[in-house]
C-alpha positions as CSV (number, residue, x, y, z in Angstrom):
1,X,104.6,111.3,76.4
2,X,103.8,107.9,77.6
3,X,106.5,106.9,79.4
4,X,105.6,105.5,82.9
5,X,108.2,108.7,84.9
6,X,107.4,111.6,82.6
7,X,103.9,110.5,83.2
8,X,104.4,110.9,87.1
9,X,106.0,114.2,86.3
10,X,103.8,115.9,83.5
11,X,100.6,113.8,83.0
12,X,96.9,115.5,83.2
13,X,98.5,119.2,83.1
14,X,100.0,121.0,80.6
15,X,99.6,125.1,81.0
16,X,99.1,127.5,78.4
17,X,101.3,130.7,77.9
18,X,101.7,132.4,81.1
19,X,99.7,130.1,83.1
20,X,100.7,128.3,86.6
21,X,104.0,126.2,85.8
22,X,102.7,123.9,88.8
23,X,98.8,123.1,89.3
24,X,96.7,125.9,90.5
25,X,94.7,125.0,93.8
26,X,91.3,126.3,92.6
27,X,89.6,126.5,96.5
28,X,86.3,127.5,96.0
29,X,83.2,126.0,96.4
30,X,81.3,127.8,93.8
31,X,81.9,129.1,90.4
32,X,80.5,132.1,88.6
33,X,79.0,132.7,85.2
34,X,77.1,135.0,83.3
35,X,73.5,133.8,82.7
36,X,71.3,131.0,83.8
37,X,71.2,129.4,80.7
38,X,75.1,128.9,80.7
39,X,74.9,127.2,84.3
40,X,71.9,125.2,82.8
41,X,74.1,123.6,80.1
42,X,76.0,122.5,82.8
43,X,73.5,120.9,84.5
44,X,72.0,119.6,81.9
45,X,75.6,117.9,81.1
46,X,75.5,119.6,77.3
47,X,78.8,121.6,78.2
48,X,81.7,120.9,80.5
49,X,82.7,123.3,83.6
50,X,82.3,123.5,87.0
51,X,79.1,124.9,89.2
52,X,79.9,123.2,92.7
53,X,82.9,121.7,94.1
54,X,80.9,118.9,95.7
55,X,81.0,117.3,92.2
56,X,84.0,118.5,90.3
57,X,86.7,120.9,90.8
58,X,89.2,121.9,88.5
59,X,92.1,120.6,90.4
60,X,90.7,117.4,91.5
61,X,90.1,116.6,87.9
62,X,93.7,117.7,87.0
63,X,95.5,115.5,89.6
64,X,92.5,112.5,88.5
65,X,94.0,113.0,84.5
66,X,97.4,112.2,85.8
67,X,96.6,109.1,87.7
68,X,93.9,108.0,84.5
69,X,97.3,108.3,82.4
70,X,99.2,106.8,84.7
71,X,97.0,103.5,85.0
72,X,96.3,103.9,81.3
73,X,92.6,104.6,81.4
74,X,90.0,107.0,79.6
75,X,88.6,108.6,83.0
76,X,89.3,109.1,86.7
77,X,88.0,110.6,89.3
78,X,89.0,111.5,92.9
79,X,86.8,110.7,95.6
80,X,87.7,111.7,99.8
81,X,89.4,108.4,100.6
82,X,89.8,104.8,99.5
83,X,87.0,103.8,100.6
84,X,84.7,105.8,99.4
85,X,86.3,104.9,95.7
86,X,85.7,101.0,96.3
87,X,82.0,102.0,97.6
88,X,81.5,103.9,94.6
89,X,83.3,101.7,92.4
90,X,81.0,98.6,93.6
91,X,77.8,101.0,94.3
92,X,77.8,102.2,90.7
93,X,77.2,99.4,89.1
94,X,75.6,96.8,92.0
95,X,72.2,97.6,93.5
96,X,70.1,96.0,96.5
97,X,69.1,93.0,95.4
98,X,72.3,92.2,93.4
99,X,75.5,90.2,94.2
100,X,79.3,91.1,94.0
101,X,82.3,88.5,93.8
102,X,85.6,89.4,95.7
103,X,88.6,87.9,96.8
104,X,88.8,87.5,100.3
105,X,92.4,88.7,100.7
106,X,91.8,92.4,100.8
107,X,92.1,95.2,103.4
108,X,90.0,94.9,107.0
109,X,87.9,98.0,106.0
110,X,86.8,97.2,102.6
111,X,85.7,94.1,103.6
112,X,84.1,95.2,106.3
113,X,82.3,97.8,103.8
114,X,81.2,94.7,101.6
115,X,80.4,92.4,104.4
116,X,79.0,94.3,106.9
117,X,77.7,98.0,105.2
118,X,77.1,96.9,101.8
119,X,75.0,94.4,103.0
120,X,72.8,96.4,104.8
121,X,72.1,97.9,101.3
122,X,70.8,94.9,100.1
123,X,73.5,93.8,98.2
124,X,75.5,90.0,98.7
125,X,78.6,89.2,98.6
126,X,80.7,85.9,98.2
127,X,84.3,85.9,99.5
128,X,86.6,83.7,97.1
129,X,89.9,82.5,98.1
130,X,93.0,84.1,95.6
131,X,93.8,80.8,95.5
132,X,91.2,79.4,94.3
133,X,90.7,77.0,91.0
134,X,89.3,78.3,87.6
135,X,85.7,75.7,89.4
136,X,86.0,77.6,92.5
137,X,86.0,81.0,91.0
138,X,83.5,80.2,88.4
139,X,81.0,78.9,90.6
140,X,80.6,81.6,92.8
141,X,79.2,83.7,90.3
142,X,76.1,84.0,90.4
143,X,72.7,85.5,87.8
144,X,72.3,88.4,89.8
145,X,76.2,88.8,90.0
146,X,77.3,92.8,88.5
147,X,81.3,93.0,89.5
148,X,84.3,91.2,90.5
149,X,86.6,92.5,93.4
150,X,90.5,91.9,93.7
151,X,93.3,93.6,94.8
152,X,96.9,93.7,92.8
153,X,98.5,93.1,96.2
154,X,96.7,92.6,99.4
155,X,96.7,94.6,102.5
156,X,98.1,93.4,104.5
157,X,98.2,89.3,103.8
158,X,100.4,90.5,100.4
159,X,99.1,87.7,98.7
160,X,99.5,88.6,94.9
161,X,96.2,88.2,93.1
162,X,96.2,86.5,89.2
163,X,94.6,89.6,87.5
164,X,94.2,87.3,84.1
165,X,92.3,84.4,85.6
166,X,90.0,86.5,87.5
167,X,89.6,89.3,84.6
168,X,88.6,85.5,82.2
169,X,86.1,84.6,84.9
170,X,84.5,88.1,85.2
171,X,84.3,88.1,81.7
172,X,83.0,84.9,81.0
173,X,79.9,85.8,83.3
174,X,79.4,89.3,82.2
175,X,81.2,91.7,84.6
176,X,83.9,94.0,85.0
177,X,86.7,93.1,87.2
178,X,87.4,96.0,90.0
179,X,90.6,95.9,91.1
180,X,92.5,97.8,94.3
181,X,96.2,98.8,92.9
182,X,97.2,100.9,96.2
183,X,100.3,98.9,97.2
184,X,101.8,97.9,93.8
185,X,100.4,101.7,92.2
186,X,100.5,101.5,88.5
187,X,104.5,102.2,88.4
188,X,105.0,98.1,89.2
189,X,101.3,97.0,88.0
190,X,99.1,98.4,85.9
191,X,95.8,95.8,85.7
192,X,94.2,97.3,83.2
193,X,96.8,96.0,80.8
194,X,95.8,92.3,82.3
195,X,92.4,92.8,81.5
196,X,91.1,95.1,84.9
197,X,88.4,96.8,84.2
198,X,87.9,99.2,86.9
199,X,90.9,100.4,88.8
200,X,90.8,102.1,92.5
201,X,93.5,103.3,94.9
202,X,93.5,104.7,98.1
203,X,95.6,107.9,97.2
204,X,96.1,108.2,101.4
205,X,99.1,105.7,100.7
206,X,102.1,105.6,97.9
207,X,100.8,107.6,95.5
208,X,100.6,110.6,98.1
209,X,103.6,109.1,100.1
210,X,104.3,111.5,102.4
211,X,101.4,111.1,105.4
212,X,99.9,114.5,104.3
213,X,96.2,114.1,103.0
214,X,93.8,111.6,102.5
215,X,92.0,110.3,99.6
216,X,90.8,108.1,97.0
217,X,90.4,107.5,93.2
218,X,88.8,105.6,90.4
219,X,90.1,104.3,86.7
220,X,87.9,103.6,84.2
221,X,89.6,101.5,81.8
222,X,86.5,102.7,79.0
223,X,86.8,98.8,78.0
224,X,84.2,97.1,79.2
225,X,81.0,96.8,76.6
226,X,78.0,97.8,79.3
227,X,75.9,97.8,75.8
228,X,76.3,94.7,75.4
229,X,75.3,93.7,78.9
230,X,72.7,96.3,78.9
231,X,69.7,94.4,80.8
232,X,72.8,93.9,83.9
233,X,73.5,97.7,84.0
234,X,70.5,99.8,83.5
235,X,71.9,102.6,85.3
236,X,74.1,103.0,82.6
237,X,72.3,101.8,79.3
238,X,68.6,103.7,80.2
239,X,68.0,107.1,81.2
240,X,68.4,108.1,84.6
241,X,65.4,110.1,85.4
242,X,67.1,111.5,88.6
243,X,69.1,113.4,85.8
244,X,67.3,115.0,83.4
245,X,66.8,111.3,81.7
246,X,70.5,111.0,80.5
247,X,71.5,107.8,79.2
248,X,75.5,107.6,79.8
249,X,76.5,105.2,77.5
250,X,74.8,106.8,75.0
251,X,75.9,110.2,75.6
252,X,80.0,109.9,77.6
253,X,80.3,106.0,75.1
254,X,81.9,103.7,77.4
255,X,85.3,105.5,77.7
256,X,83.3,108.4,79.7
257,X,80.1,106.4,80.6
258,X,81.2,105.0,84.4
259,X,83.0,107.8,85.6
260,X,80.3,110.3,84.4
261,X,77.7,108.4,86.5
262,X,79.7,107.7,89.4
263,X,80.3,111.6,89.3
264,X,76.3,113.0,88.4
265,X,74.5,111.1,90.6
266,X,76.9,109.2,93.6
267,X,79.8,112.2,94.3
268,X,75.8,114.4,93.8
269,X,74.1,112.5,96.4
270,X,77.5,111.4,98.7
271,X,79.4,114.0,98.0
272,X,82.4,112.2,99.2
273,X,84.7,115.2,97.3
274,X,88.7,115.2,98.0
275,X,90.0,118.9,98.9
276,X,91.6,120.7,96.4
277,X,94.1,121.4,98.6
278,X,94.6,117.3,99.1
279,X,94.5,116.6,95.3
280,X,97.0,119.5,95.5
281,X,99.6,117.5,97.8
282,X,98.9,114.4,96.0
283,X,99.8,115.6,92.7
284,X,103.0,116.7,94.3
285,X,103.4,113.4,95.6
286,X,102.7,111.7,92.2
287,X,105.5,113.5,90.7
288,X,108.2,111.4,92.6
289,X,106.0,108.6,92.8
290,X,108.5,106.5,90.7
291,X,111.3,107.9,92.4
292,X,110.2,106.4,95.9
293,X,108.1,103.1,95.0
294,X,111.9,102.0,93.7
295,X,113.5,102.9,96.8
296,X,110.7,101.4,98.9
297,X,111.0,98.3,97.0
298,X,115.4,98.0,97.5
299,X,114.7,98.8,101.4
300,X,111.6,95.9,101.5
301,X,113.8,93.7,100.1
302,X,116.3,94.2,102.4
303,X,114.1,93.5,105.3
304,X,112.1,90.7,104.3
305,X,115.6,89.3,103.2
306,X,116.8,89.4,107.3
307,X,113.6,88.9,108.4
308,X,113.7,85.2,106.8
309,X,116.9,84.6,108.6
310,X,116.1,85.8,112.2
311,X,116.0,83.0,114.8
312,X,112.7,85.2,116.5
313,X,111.0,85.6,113.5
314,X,108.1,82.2,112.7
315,X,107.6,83.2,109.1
316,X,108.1,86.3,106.4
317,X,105.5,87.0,103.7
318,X,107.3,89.4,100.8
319,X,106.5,88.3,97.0
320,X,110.2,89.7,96.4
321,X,111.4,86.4,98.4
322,X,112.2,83.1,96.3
323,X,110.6,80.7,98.6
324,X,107.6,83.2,99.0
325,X,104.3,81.7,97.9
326,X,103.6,83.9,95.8
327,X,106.7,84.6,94.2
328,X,106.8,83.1,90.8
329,X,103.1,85.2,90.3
330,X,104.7,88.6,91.4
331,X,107.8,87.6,88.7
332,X,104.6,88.2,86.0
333,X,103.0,91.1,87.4
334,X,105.3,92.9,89.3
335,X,108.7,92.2,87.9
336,X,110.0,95.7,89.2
337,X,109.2,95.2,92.5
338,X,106.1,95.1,94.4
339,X,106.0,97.5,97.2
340,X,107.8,98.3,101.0
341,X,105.9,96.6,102.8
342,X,106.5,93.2,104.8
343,X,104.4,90.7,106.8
344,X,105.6,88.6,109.3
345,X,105.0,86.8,112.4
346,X,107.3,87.0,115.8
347,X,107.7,83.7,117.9
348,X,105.6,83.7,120.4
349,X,102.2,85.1,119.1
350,X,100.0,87.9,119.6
351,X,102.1,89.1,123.1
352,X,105.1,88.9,120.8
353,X,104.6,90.6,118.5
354,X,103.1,93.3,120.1
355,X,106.3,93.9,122.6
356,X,108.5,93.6,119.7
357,X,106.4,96.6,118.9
358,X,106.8,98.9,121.4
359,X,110.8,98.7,121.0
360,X,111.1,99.8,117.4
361,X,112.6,103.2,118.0
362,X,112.7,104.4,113.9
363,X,109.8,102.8,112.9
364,X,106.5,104.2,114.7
365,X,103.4,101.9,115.6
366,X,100.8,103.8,113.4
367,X,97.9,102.9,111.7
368,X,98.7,103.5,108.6
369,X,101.1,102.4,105.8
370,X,103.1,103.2,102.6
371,X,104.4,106.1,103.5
372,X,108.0,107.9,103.7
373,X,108.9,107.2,106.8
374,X,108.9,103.3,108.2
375,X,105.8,102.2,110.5
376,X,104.1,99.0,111.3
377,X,100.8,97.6,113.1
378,X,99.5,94.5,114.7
379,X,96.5,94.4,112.3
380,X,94.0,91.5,114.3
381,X,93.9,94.4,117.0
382,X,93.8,97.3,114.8
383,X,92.6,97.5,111.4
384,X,91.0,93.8,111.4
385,X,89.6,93.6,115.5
386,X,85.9,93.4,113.9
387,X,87.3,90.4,112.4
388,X,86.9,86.8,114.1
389,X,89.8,84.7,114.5
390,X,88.1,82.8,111.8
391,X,87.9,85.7,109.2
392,X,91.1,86.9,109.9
393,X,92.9,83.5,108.6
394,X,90.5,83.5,105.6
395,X,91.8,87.0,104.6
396,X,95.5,85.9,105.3
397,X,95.8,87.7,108.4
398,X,97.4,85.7,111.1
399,X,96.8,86.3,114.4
400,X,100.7,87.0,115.2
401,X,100.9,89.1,111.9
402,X,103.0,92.4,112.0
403,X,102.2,94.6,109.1
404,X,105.5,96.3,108.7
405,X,105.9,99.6,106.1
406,X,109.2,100.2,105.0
407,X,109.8,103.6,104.2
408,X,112.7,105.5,102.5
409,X,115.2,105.6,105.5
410,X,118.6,103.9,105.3
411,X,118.2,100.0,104.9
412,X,120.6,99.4,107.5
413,X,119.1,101.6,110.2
414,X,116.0,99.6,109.2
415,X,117.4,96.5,109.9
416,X,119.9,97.5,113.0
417,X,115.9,99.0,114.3
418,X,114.2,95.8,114.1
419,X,117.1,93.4,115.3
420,X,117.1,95.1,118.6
421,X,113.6,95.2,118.8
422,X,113.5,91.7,118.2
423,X,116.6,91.2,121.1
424,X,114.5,92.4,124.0
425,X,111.7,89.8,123.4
């Protein structure tokens, strides 16, 4: 069973005779057994199980197995949102003192996390163009460097990142390459096949596609040789005394040794759990994930296409376009499609856009994206307003930018939507 739909369907839960036909919400906090001795085992990681839902739960793990399948890795994990899996992708691996590499094109929050929070922590990062030359890339890296951060497509500048040149340059120096796959979802890309390491998503978007719970998850790839980087990731290849003096790689190998970590000691001491009841609806939402990315992808096209050739409209980013910058890069990576959601900038700026705005009637101002129903924002005052006007250019977000989500509606009341929207500016 390794096709990508049956996958989306099936994959992470197959019941037993006479056991739930769908996923069984296990909401509990606690679980019960016999003898201290059997709850010390667990502890002590010698057996799998559950003790506390702050670290694992029986249906999170389910829901996580279908997305590892999905993305093609050897563990997963669900975590309460997507930021909380970048932090703990990132936070894993990179302590104070260290450095992180990232592209600068990625969503307002998470670079706000790195920039801002992150750096509180004591850890530094540099912000790298997705543009940038093999030089540029290579010379931000730095001794002290543990990770590189990218994301497939980026939110919400959807500039399309070259997963292979920056999987060579994390390589070359040492480090795994993290990447962010929420907008293309590993039904159009699937990074670890291009040499990702690391994998996140926020869940919050297409993969739970209907608006109805919000969380996270991570993907590890179980590729990357942290033995043979050893004296980078001590957290990994020595015993961690705040756990019973466990050595991960040693004991999980390095299919089980990130997530196993990220689980015993950061979902332990953060506890940044998703619900059961959300890893509920988002399994439910994986199981027609390729079902809607495809129809998301017919109805962006559509847009973007008569977005290109409005008279109001300055300029249309949408990798599925032939003049688009990145379009001959998406024909590599994402030669399905990419996602439903279009950039572009109204004539006449900031004011402009924002009263083309409030006269969309089916789609709803929201601040959110990638869900069934069509919405859009004016990121530089939403999402991005902690950003300077400088900042904002550097992660491809244009003053002027409307972010707009296509959902699953008909493409032509889409399109009839935003044409008089755009007559009554």
């Amino acid at each position: 069973m390794s096709r990508i739909e049956t996958l989306c369907v099936q994959g992470g839960y197959t019941p037993k005779n006479g056991e739930p036909r769908q996923i069984p919400i296990i909401q509990s906090t606690t679980f019960k057994y016999d003898t201290s001795e059997d709850m010390g085992k667990l502890f002590d990681l010698e057996a799998s199980g559950y003790f506390y839902t702050r670290l694992q739960n029986p249906t999170n793990d389910t829901v996580a197995a279908r997305i590892c399948a999905l993305e093609g890795g050897t563990a997963a994990m669900l975590t309460s949102s997507g930021q909380a899996a970048n932090f703990y992708a990132v936070f894993n691996i990179a302590n104070a003192g260290d450095h992180v590499v990232a592209c600068s094109a990625i969503y307002g929050g998470t670079y706000n996390l790195f920039a801002v929070t992150m750096k509180k922590m004591g850890i530094d990062f540099t912000f790298i163009s997705p543009d940038c030359t093999d030089e540029e890339l290579n010379a931000a890296f730095r001794p002290n460097t543990k990770a590189l951060f990218g994301e497939t497509i980026a939110n919400p500048a959807l500039s399309v990142l070259d997963i292979e040149q920056f999987a060579k340059a994390a390589h070359a120096h040492g480090v795994p390459l993290i990447i962010d796959n929420t907008f293309a979802t590993p039904v159009n890309c699937r990074p670890i096949e291009w040499g990702a390491d690391i994998v996140t998503h926020s869940t919050t978007k297409y993969m739970d596609g209907h608006g109805s719970g919000v969380g996270g998850a991570i993907v590890d790839s179980g590729k990357f040789d942290w033995e043979k980087y050893a004296d980078k990731f001590p957290g990994l290849t020595t015993p961690d005394e705040s756990y019973h003096g466990v050595t991960y790689t040693k004991k999980f190998g390095l299919g089980g040794a990130f997530i196993t970590k990220a689980t015993a000691q950061l979902m332990r001491d953060f506890g940044s759990i998703q619900s059961p009841q959300n890893a509920f609806l988002l399994g439910l939402g994986l199981e027609s994930l390729h079902v809607r990315m495809k129809r998301h992808c017919e109805n962006g096209q559509a847009v973007a296409e008569f977005l290109s050739g409005h008279e109001k409209v300055a300029w249309v980013t949408y990798c599925g376009l032939p003049g688009d910058k990145y379009y001959e890069r998406a024909q590599k990576y994402l030669p399905n499609g990419s996602c439903g959601v279009v950039s572009f900038g109204v004539k006449g700026g900031r004011k402009a856009a924002e009263a083309f705005m409030k006269h969309l009637k089916v789609a709803a101002i929201e601040t959110h994206v990638a869900d069934a129903r069509s919405c859009c924002l004016h990121p530089a005052s939403a999402t991005h307003r902690q950003m300077s006007d400088e900042e904002l250019i550097a992660a491809g977000v244009s003053p002027d930018l409307v972010r707009f989500s296509v959902g699953l509606e008909n493409k032509d009341d889409l399109i009839e939507d935003i044409a008089q929207a755009l007559a009554q500016i």
